[in-house]
RODO-2510 file (C-alpha; in nm, 4 decimals, decimal comma):
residues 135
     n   res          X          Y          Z
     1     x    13,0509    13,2308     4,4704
     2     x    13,3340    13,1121     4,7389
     3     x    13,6848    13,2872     4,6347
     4     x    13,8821    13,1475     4,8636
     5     x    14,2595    13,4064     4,8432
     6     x    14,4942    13,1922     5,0010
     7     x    14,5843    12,8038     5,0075
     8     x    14,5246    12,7726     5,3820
     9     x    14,1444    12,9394     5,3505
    10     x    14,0658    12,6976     5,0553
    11     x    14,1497    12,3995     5,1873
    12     x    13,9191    12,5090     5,5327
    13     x    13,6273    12,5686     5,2475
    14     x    13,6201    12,1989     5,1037
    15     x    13,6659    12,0702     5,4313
    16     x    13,3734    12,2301     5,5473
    17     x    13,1438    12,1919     5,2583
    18     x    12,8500    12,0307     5,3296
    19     x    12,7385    12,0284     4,9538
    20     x    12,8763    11,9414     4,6475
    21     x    13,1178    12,2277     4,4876
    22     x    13,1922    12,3345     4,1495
    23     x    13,5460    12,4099     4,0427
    24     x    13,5737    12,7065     3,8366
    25     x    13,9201    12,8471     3,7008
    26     x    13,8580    13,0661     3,4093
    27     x    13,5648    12,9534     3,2699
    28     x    13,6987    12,7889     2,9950
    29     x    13,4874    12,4637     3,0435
    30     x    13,1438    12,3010     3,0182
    31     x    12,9009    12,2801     3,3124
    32     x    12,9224    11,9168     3,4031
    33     x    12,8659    12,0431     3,7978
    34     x    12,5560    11,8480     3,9749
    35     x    12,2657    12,0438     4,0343
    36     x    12,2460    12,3093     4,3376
    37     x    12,6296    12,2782     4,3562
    38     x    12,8055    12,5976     4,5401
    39     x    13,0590    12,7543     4,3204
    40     x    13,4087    12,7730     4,4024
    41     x    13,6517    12,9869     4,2076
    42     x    14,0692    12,9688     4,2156
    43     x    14,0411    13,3169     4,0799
    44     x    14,1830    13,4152     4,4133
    45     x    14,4531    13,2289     4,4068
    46     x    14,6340    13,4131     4,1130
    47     x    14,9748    13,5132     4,0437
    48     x    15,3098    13,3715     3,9705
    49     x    15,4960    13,3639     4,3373
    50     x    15,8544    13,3072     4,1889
    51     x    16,0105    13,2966     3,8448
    52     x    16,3759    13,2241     3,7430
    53     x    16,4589    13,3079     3,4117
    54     x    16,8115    13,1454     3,4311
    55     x    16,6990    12,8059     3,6099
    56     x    16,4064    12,7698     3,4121
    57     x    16,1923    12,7660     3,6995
    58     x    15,8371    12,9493     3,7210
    59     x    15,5979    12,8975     4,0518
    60     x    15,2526    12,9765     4,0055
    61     x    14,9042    12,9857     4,1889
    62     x    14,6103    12,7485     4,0197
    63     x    14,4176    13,1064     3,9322
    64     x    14,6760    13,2283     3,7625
    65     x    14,5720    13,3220     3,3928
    66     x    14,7628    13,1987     3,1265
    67     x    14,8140    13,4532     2,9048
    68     x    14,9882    13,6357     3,1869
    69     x    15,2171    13,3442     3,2373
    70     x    15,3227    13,3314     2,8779
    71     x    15,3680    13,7602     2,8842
    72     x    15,6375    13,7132     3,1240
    73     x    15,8111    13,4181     2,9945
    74     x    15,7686    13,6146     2,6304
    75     x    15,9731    13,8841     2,7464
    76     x    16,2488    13,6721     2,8734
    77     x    16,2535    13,4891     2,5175
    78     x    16,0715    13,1599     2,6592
    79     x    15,8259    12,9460     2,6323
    80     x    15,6129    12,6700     2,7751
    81     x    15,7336    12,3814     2,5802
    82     x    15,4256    12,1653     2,5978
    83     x    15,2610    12,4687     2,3822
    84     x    14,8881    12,4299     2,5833
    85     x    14,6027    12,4553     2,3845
    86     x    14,3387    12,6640     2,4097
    87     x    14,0217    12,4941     2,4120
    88     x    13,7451    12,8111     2,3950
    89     x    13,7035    12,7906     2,0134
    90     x    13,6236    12,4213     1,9653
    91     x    13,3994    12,4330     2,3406
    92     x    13,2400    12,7300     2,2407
    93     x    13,3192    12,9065     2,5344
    94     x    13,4572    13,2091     2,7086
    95     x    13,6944    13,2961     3,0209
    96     x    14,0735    13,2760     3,0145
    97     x    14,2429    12,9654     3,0632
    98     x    14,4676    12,9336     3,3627
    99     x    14,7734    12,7308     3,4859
   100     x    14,5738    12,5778     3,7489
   101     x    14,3281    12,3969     3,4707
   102     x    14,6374    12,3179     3,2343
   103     x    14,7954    12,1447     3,4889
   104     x    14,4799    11,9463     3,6168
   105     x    14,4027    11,7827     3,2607
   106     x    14,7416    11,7806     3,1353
   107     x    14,6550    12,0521     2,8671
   108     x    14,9332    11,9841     2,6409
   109     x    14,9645    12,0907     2,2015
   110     x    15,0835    11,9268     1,8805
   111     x    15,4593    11,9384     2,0253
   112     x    15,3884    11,7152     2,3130
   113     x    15,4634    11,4121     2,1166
   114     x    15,8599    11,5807     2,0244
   115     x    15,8736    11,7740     2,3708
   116     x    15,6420    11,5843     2,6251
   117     x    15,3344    11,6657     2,7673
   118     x    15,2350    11,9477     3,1328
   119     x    15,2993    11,6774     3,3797
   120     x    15,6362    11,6386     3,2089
   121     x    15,7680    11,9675     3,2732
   122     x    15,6255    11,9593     3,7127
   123     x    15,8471    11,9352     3,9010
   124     x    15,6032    11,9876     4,2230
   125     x    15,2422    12,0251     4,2479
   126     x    15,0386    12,1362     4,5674
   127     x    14,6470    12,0789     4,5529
   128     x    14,3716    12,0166     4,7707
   129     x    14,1884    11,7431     4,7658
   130     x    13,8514    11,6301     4,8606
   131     x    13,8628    11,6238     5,1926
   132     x    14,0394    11,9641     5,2291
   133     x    14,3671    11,8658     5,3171
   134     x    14,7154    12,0553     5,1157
   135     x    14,8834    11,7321     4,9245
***
């Protein structure tokens, strides 16, 4: 498994793989990788890099879990609006969700139709895409 710990050192991995890669966050998902794919995991890139309680403002790492995101907005009496659902009951799987995967499939709950949905609430996103480079 590739665990790449910063931005910078996973962008360098997907521009150097040579065979196909599956994407693991948390685990939270099905298997849909293709056969003899190499793992890659964001679980390196965890942790929320700046939160602002007052300007409503949170900036996070893909890896990050999200039960840790919600502990610290809990305890300054917030929420994330879009209310996220959690997916491992109906899938039938394990793992803890993260921000990273919530944000990549627009993981929103019932309130999204009253509140909006994840993408609503971004204000900026920075990925990597296929061909390694930091978008």
């Amino acid at each position: 498994m590739i665990t790449p710990d910063t931005e910078a050192a996973l962008a360098e991995t997907v521009a150097q793989a040579k065979d196909p890669l599956r994407i693991v966050g948390g685990g939270t998902r099905w298997d849909a990788a293709p056969e003899g794919a190499r793992v890659l995991s964001t679980q390196g890139l965890s942790g929320v890099v700046l939160y602002e309680p007052g300007s409503l403002t949170l900036v996070a790492q893909a890896g990050t879990p999200l039960d840790e995101i919600e502990v610290l907005l809990t305890a300054e009496g917030q929420r994330l609006a879009f209310e996220p659902m959690d997916h491992r009951g109906l899938l039938g799987t394990t793992g803890r969700p993260t921000i990273g995967g919530v944000v990549a499939a627009n993981v929103s709950g019932p309130r999204r139709v009253q509140v909006g949905a994840c993408r609503d609430f971004l204000r900026a996103v920075r990925f990597v895409d296929g061909a390694g480079r930091v978008l």
